[in-house]
Structure formats: C-alpha cells, structure tokens
NUMI-112330 format. One record per residue (C-alpha): x, z, y. Coordinates in pm, whole numbers, plus 50000, padded with zeros to 5 digits. Example, Ala and Ser with C-alpha at 12.3 -4.5 7.8 and 13.67 -1.06 7.14 Angstrom:
2
512305078049550513675071449894
END
This chain:
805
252700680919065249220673318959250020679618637250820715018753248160720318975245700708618686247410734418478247380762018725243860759018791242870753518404244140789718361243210801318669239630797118535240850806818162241680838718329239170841818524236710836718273238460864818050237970891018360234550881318427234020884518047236000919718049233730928918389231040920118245231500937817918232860966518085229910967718340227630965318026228870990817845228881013318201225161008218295223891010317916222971043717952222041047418337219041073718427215731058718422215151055918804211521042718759210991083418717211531088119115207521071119084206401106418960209041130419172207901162919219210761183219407210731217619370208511232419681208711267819901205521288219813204021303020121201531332620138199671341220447196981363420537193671362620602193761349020969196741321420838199761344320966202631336220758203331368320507206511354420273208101323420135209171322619818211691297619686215181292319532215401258519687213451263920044211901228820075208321218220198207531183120123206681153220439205101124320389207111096120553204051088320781204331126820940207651124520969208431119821392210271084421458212831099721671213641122821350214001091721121216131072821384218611098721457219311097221044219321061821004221721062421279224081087021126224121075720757222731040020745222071018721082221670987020857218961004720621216190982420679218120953920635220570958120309219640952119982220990987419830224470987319919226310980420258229210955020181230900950920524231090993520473232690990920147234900968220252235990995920518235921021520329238311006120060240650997920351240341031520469240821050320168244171024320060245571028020353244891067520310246841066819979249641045920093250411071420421250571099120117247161116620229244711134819927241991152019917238811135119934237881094919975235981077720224232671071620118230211038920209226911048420038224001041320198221361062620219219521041119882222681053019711222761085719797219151088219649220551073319371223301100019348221501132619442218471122619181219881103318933223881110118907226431137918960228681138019267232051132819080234211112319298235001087019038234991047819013232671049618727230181072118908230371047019214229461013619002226701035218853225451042419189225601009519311223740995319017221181018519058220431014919429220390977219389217590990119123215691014119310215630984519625213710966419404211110991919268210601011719574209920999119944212311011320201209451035920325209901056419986213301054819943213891073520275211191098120221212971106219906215911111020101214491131720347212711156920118215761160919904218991162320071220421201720137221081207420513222681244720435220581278420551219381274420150216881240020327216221213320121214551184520294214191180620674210841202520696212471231420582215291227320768213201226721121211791257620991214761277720885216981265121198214751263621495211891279021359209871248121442207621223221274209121190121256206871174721537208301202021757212101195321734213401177722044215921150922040218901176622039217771193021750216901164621553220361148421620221761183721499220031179421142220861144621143224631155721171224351178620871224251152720537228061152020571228821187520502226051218220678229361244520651231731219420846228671220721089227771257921064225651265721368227971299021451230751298821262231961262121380230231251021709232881234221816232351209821517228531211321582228071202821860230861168521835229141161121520225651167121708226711142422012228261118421744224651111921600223381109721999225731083122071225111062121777221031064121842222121049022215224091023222031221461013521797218741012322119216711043122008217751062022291218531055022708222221065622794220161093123038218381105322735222311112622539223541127622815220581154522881220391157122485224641166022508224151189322761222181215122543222901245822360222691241621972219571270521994219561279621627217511304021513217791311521174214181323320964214591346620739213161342820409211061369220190208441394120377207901376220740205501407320843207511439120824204341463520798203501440920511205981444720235204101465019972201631440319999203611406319951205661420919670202351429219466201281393919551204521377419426203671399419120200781387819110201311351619112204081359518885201981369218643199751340318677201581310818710205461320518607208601318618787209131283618818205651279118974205981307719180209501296619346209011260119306205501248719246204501249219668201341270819596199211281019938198541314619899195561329820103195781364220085192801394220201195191411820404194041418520809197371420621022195461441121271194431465920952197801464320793199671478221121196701505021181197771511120805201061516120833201001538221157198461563921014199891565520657203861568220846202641596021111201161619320851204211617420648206241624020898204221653721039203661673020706207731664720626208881678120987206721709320902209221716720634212051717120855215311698020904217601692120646220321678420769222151644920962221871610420764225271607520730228891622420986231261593921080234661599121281233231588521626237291584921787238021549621901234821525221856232201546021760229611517921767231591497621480231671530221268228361535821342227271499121254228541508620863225841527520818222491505320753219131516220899215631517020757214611478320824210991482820883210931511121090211841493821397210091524721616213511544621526217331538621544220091553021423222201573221668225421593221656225921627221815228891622122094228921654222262227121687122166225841715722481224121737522355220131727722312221031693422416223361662322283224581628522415224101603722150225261567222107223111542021958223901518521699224861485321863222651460521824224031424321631223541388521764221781360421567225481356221367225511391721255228631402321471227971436321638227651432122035230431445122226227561467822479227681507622348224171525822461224401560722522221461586022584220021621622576218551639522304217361672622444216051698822223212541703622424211791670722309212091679621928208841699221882209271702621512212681717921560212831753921663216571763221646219121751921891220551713821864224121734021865222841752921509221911717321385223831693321464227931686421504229981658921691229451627921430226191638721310224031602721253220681608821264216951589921342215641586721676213101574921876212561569622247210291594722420207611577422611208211575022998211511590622992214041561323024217571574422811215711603122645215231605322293213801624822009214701634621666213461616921392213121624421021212651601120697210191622120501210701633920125206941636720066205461603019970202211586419948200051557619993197041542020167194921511420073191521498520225189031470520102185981454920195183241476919993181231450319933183811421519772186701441419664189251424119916192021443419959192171443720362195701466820395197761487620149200491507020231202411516919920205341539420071206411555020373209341520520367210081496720118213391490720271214331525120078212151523419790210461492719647207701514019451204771509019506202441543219506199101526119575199421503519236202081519819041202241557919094200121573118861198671604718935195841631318922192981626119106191791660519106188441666419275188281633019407187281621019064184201645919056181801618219203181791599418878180761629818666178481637918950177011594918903176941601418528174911632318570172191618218835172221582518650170901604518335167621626118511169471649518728168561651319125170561660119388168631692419410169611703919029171161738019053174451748018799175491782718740178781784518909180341815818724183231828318515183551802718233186101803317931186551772817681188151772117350190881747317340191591727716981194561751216911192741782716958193631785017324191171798417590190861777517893189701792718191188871771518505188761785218845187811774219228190061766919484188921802119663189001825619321185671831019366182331822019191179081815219396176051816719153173181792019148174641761319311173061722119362174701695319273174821684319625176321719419725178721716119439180161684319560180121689919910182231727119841184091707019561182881739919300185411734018985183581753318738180211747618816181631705818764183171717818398179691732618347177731700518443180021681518167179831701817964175801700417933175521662517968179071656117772182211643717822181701616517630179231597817859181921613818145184321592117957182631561217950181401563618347185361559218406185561533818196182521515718374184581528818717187431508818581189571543318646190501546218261190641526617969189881549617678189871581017854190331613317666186581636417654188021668817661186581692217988189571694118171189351656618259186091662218447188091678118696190811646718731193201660318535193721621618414196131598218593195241569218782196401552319094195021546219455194051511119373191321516619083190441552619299189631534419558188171500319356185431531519234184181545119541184041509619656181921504219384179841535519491179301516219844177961487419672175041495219594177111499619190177921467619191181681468819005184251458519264187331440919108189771448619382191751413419494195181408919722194181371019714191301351819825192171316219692195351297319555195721259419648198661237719460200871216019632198191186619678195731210619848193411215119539192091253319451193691263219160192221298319168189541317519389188511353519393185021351219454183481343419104179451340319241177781315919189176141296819487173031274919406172811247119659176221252919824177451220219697175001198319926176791175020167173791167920385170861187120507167631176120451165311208220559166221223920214166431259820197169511283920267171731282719940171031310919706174031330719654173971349919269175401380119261176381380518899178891410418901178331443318652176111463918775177461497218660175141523718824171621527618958171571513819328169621544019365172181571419206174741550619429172691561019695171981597119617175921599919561176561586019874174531610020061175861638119880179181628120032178421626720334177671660120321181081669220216182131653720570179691668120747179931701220598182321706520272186081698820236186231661320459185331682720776188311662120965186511631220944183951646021108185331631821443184741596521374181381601021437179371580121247177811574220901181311586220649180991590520285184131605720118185751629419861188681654819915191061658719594194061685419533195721686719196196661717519057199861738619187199461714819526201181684919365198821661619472196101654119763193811628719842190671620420018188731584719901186221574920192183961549420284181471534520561179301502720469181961483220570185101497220448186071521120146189821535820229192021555719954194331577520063196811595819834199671619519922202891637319725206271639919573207491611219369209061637319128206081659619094206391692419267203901715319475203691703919846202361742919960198751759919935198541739020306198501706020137194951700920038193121665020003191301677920316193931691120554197061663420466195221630120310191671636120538193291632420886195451601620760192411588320657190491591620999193361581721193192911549221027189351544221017188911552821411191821524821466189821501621202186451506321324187111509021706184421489521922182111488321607178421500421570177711526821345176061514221053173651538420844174051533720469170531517820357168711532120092167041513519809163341504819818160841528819597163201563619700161371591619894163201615920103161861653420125163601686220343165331705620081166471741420115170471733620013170841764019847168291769019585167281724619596163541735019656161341719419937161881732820236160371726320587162771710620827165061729521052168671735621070169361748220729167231720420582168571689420403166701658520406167591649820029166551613019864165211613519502164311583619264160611576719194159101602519004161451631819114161491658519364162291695519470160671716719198158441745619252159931761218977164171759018983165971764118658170021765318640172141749318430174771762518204173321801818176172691818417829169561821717941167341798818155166571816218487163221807518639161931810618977158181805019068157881798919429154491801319482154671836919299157751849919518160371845619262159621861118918162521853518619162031844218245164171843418010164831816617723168381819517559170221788817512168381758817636171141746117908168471718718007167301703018321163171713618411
END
C-alpha cells in the first residue's frame, strides 16, 4: 500500500510537473507579445474641442469621441463610490484581479453551459482589467484574451497606483449618448458638470459600464431605473450611503436631458462652421475632433442675435414684397393630421415660426393646426394645437386666403403679438444675403450672419459668396486719389464719357439717374455716388495705383487695371469689404479680420493668439512705480491717417446727405458707402462709427436683378441701421477724431472753394499745405477750365492737361 501510495504520488508530481511545464510554456508563449502597458504613463485620450464666445458662452463641441478629461482629484467622492460599488467594491484592496469573483464567475458560467444556456459569459474583471482590456486588448470573449488581461492588470498594479488606474478608467470607458469618460457623460445626460450630479444621477452613470443601450434613458426605463437602484443598494452595502439616503435617491425620476452636440447657439451657426474651418485649416482633423483645444472666439451673443434679427427682417420684407408663391408643401390632413404634419421638417433656427397646416378654409380666414411639438425621446406628443390665421393679419398679402391657400396647404407662421390663437403668414425668402460686424480698431469679428438659415443652406455669403461691390468699392479709388495730392474739394468733370475697350469696343459708363452734372468735388462725387465722374478720376491718376490700393485693402490679390473695376465691377465678399472700411476707421491701420481671439491646448497653454502687438513691459509680475506698458502697434499702415480721415468725412456726408440717407436716424457720428451692381443684382451699404464697422450685402444666390427698388441704399442701408441702433443702444456718440497738423475751412460743396459758413457750407478738413483754391480747375476736360474768384469767374483754356492746380 505504501508502495502504491509512493507511486501515486511520484507521478502525481511527474504529472504535475509536465502541466506546470506545459502552463508555463503555454503562458510564455501567450504573454510574449502582450502590449506595452508602461505606454498608459503618456495616455492622451482623444478630447471634445469646445469653442465659446467672447463672454465664455458655449458656441459648439466638436468631437467623434465626446470626452473631456478629469483629474482623479476633481472627480466628486460620491461619483467614484457609486462605481467602485458597481464594478469593483474590493478595488483598493486586490492586487489586479478579484479571485473569490472568478471563482464565481467560473461557477456561474459552468453551470450556464451545463443548463444548455449561450450567448454571452459571465465576466469577473475588475475595473484594473478592464483598463487593461479597453487600452491594451480587444474585447473578444476568449480564454486567451482573458489570461492576457489578467497578466496585464497584475502588471499595470504594479506600475500605476490605484489613483491612476481608476482615473484611466473613468476618462475612458463609453457610457452611450457618443460620452466617453464620466465628464462627458454629466454633460451630455444631465447637462451638468460633474460636481453638480446628485447621488441619483451619479448611481445612473455608474449603472451604465455594463451595457448604456440595455440602460437607455427612454427607450428602456424600466431597466434604468433597476439597474440605477442596483448601484444605490450596493453603495448602502459598502457604507457610502445611509439606507434614508437609497431610498430618497430610488424615489427619483431618471431626469435625462440629452445635449446636443455641434452649434449650441442657434443664431450662431455661420459663425461656428467658419471657425471649425478655421481650426481645420490650422491644426487638421484629428486635432480639431480630438486634440481638446479651448477655443475663444470674438463673437458678442448680444451682437450676434441683434445680427440675426436685422439681417432675417429685411429679407423677409423685400421677399414678401414680391408676393406669395405658394404653400411649403399639401399633406392629406384626414385622420391624424399632426403625425402627417410632423413628416415634414421645419427650418431649425427659426424658432420665431412654425409650421402649420390649413384645416378649414372661409373665405379671408383659415383654421390651422400646428405641428405637434416632440418630447426629449423624439416621439411626437399626443396634444394637436389649433388656431386662426386671418387674412387682416397678413399685410404683405393682398388677395383673399380662399385665392391662396387650400385644405392641406403647410405653410410658415408666426404668432401675432397680443392676440392669443392668432397667427400670421410667414415666408422663407428667395433673396439672400449677409451681414458681418467687427471691432474697427482690432479686426475682431463681433457677429456675422452668413444666410437668412443655415439649417437650409450651409453657404456662407459673408466669406464665400463672391460678388460685385459696385459703388461701395469707390472709397478706395477715392483713398488712392487723396493719398496722391488730391483734396476733398478737387472738382471732376462729370460728363458723357466713352472708352475704347482692347477689342475695339466702346464703353460707355453712365449714373444711376442717366444724367450728367458738370463740375463735381470729390466729396460731392462720393456722397451722390457719380459713376463717371469716378471712371474719370481713375482714369487721370491710373488704374494701376487703383489696383494696388485693393491690394493694400486686402480686397484683391492681383486685381485687373482696366476702368471698369473702379466702379466694383470685381468680386469680393463681405468679409474683406468690410475688413477695408474697417481699415478706413483705423486711422489706415490694415485690419486682418479674426473669428478667434486665442487657442489654448488641452493643458491650458496658448497655442495661438490673434493679437500680434507687441507689449513692452507687459510681462512684469510686480509693480514697482514703473510706467504703464507700452503697447506697439506694429500693423501695416496702408494709408495716410489723414486721407483716412478726409475719407471718413466724405462719408459721412453720403449719410447725411447722398445715398445712406436711412442711417440718418441713428443719430450720431456714421460713416458709410451705398453699393448697387449693375441690372440690380447686387446691393450693399459698408458703414462704420469709431467703434464698429458693419458690412452688409444683399441678393440672389444665382445672380439675377432684384428690381430698380433694390438699391445699396433702400434694401442693405435700413438692415444696416436696424442693427447698429440695437448695437449701439445706451452708448455715447463718439465723434471720429481727426489727426494732429489738419485744418478745417467752410467750403462751398459745389464748386470746393472757401466759402463763409451757413447752411450750404461744408466744413471740409485738408492736410497741411492744402486748401480751397481761389482758382478751381476740373479734372478730366479737353481743356482745363479756370475760374478766378476774386475776378468773378473768367475761363482759360489749355487743351489736354487733365491735372490737379
């Protein structure tokens, strides 16, 4: 019997030996190639990008994974107890791997196979192995992968304290609504920072890891809310938690409230799309969606909405002029008109209007139904709205509803103010255009409206619709002209003019009114927008020097110096239109328009920053009775501060007495520019005040005449004011100062000589060493006509000077 025993144990351990041998060879061979997990050292998870404006509202997020990294020490302790609770109660204690759970889970999962059940095992990972798995490994439910896992965590216990391991954990794992890492997921389910979740809420994301779509928020509350008390009653079990504390926690609603991602400021989407262009363009894709870059952007919310409302009522007013052209779409309204009605999908940012369809027609009046409103899940609500759309209330409209409109007509409306139930017609306008307004004196782009909605078209007219200018480009010939020894007071021959074209052509340019004036000054010429007394002035100094003043503008590259460009027959967008008469307001200073102040990376350094002057002294810590930093202003300076000036006053004149009349009403110092392209196509009007230089731009994204009505100073101008008396309310009128060394003499408009004050008079600035002349010559004549003042007006004659005297 010994003998046997003896020999039973002898290969007992022969045997044994072998399958430690085979283990161990087979364990070798297994964990040969494992992941280098000393790499977790350096992890750098893929982060959202957020962009906010200029007061820290939150614009857009961009991401593909949306995660925004926590330090362990900001993460709350009741957060990190109700997870430790629900995946790892011993996790401070084990070395890597929970035995006494493997041992249950290989029960479990026997037991499953013997009873004939599939599908899925039971799993015992701790939470160090699920770091292991999610960074290092694939989630293949194999033996294999297990072993590897195990190894690995035993690994990672070693190199990492148990403080790292879990805030690994936490900024990793997927929680479903497209959040990665707890931080997000506070965001995109209660729309809460993490310090802000209450214990409910905290025990919801805890229940999550398992599987977010077994605990979807609306499509399986049920599940939710068991898995949610679950976690509670395991964080009572484990002593983080009083039974009093579960039972309120149970008690509660799940409240989610999912964030949507992209645009979070609906007036604001032309702006955040150029910006995730922007950074696009800087920094790439990957950095964009995954490099957690803190965007601080120029835009003013207030602005932006002011924006918005002007540039969307002037659309709508010039479009509703046209007429009505018809219902946005005719649905059967028999059984549930409200789920018919909810097929067809509204303009998402223009909450001010809803979609309604016609129920019952009388006459001049309908009863509508409104399209039903959803709930946070997306399922239409079950309440149907009805109300009155009368045809008194449609101003625009002057046939009868009944003429217009059938049963199952859907069109726009929008509430009328005081009348509860009564509503007005609404139209999405065909005509176009855009709006954008900086800060004169740093190029910050304040608000931009690039469309009357982005929801139905993504282009964006203020920085990619390329179009004429018109008249609104004659400031820059008029810069190049007094930036080369003309005044304000110089007087052009504004008469019938032909020009020989390259291919033998005659081109033959013409005013607005058909008409020709004579003798006119520059400042007259601006502020009456003359075309051919412009072509004239061109001609005599040159197109070339025209050419390279809109280069200097930043309006063209390598524009082309034929005469017809003097009158903006180039195309150029609202942006660089505006960036010039910014520029203008400056003092000529070139303004570099910007959508973003500064760009921070992930660890809070500035990667980027707008402002490129230099600031002697600004980097002193202390104060020690030095003197006020000295800020260099080392931008371009592109024109004479004193021809800025002189422009600037000219334009005010066209405000206070040429094409920009309608600005008149704001009522302080306003510098601007009307522009119409030829056949109507086009209108604009570029203004500024000392503190803000606006573009506004109006037309047909397929180029077609908008009606001899559509001018640059009855469409664009009143936009334009609208805005500016929103902008500016509550502020002091600021005069525009004038450079040092510049005199300022009464000028007789007409002929530019000195004149005593009075009503007719013009109090005109000149440079140093300029003036009104006693004797006027005029520009662009065959022969040079004088007039001697002090003799009464006699004439001489001197063919083919075309000078300034």
């Amino acid at each position: 019997m010994l003998r046997l025993i003896g020999w039973l144990f002898g290969f007992g351990m022969f045997v044994g030996l072998i399958a430690l041998g085979v283990g161990g060879f087979y364990l070798s061979t297994l964990t040969k190639d494992l992941p280098d997990y000393t790499v977790l050292k350096d992890y750098r998870p893929p982060v959202t990008t957020r962009v906010h404006a200029a007061d820290g509202t939150l614009l857009a997020e961009y991401a593909r994974e949306r995660r925004l990294f926590q330090p362990i020490e900001t993460i709350p302790a009741q957060v990190i107890q109700a997870f430790i609770s629900a995946e790892d109660k011993d996790f401070y204690s084990h070395g890597g791997i929970a035995f006494d759970g493997v041992l249950r889970a290989l029960r479990d999962n026997i037991q499953k196979r013997l009873d004939g059940g599939n599908g899925p095992l039971a799993g015992a990972s701790t939470i160090t192995q699920q770091v292991a798995k999610n960074f290092l490994l694939t989630s293949e439910q194999t033996w294999d992968r297990k072993i590897k896992e195990a190894v690995l965590a035993m690994r990672i216990e070693d190199a990492f304290t148990k403080d790292q391991i879990l805030e690994l954990y936490l900024n990793e794992i997927f929680l479903g609504l497209n959040s990665y890492g707890i931080a997000a997921a506070a965001l995109n389910y209660f729309d809460k920072a993490l310090y802000e979740l209450d214990l409910s809420e905290a025990a919801y994301l805890a229940a999550l890891p398992k599987g977010p779509n077994n605990y979807h928020p609306f499509r399986r509350p049920k599940a939710a809310i068991e898995r949610r008390n679950w976690v509670l009653d395991r964080m009572s079990e484990n002593g983080y938690i009083t039974p009093e504390q579960t039972s309120a926690a149970k008690q509660e609603s799940l409240n989610v409230v999912p964030r949507r991602s992209g645009s979070q400021l609906f007036s604001a989407e032309y702006f955040t799309e150029e910006v995730r262009r922007e950074l696009a363009s800087l920094y790439g894709e990957d950095q964009l969606y995954g490099g957690g870059l803190s965007v601080r952007t120029t835009l003013e919310p207030k602005l932006q909405a002011y924006a918005r409302k002007a540039l969307m009522d002037g659309l709508v007013k010039f479009d509703q002029s046209k007429g009505f052209r018809g219902p946005v779409a005719t649905i059967d309204t028999s059984g549930d008109w409200g789920m018919t009605l909810n097929g067809v999908e509204p303009l998402s940012d223009v909450p001010e209007w809803t979609l309604a369809v016609v129920l019952e027609m009388d006459r001049n009046e309908a009863r509508i139904g409104l399209r039903p409103s959803k709930d946070i899940d997306g399922k239409v609500l079950a309440d149907r709205t009805t109300g009155q759309l009368p045809g008194p209330e449609i101003k625009w409209v002057s046939k009868p509803l009944s003429e217009l409109l059938s049963v199952g007509d859907v069109v726009y409306v929008a509430p009328v103010e005081g009348k509860d139930g009564v509503y007005t017609m609404m139209q999405v306008p065909e005509v176009e255009g855009s709006l954008v307004a900086m800060d004169p004196r740093t190029g910050r782009v304040v608000a931009l409206v690039g469309g009357f909605s982005f929801a139905l078209s993504e282009f964006n007219r203020a920085t990619q619709a390329m179009r004429q200018p018109g008249s609104a480009f004659k400031p820059i010939v008029y810069s190049a002209a007094l930036d080369n020894g003309y005044t304000p007071a110089s007087v052009v021959l504004d008469a019938p003019l032909e020009i020989q074209n390259a291919d033998g052509s005659t081109w033959r340019p013409e005013n607005y009114g058909r008409e020709f004036y004579g003798p006119q000054t520059l400042r007259r010429g601006i502020e009456r927008s003359r075309n051919v007394m412009t072509v004239r002035l061109a001609k005599d100094i040159g197109m070339p020097l025209v050419a390279e003043y809109a280069r200097l503008f930043g309006l063209y590259d390598d524009m082309l110096p034929v005469l017809a460009m003097s009158l903006g027959s180039g195309e150029t967008t609202d942006m660089k239109m505006t960036a010039a008469y910014a520029t203008i307001a400056n003092g000529g200073r070139r303004i570099v328009p910007t959508l973003i102040d500064r760009i921070q990376d992930r660890y809070g350094k500035t990667v980027y920053k707008h402002d490129q002057r230099v600031c002697d002294g600004c980097q002193a810590t202390e104060w020690h009775n030095q003197e006020e930093p000295l800020i260099i202003d080392n931008r371009e300076q592109v024109l004479d501060p004193m021809t800025a000036y002189q422009i600037t006053s000219m334009m005010q004149g066209v405000v206070q007495r040429g094409t920009g009349t309608n600005a008149r009403r704001l009522d302080r110092p306003v510098a601007g520019k009307t522009g119409t392209s030829s056949d109507y196509k086009d209108a604009w009007f570029l203004g500024f005040t000392p503190e803000l230089a606006v573009g506004v731009y109006v037309g047909y994204d397929t180029p077609r005449s908008m009606g001899r009505s559509a001018t640059g100073g009855e469409f664009a101008t009143p936009i334009f004011t609208d805005f500016m008396e929103k902008a500016l309310e509550g502020k002091p009128a600021t005069p525009f100062p004038m450079p040092g060394g510049m005199t300022q003499t009464w000028i007789d408009p007409a002929t530019g000589i000195k004149a005593i004050a009075g009503e007719a008079a013009i109090l005109e600035a000149f440079k140093p060493g300029t003036g009104p002349n006693l004797i006027t010559s005029v520009i662009g004549v065959d022969s040079e006509a004088f007039i001697n003042i002090e003799d009464g007006g006699s004439t001489d004659v001197n063919a083919g000077r075309g000078g300034l005297f």
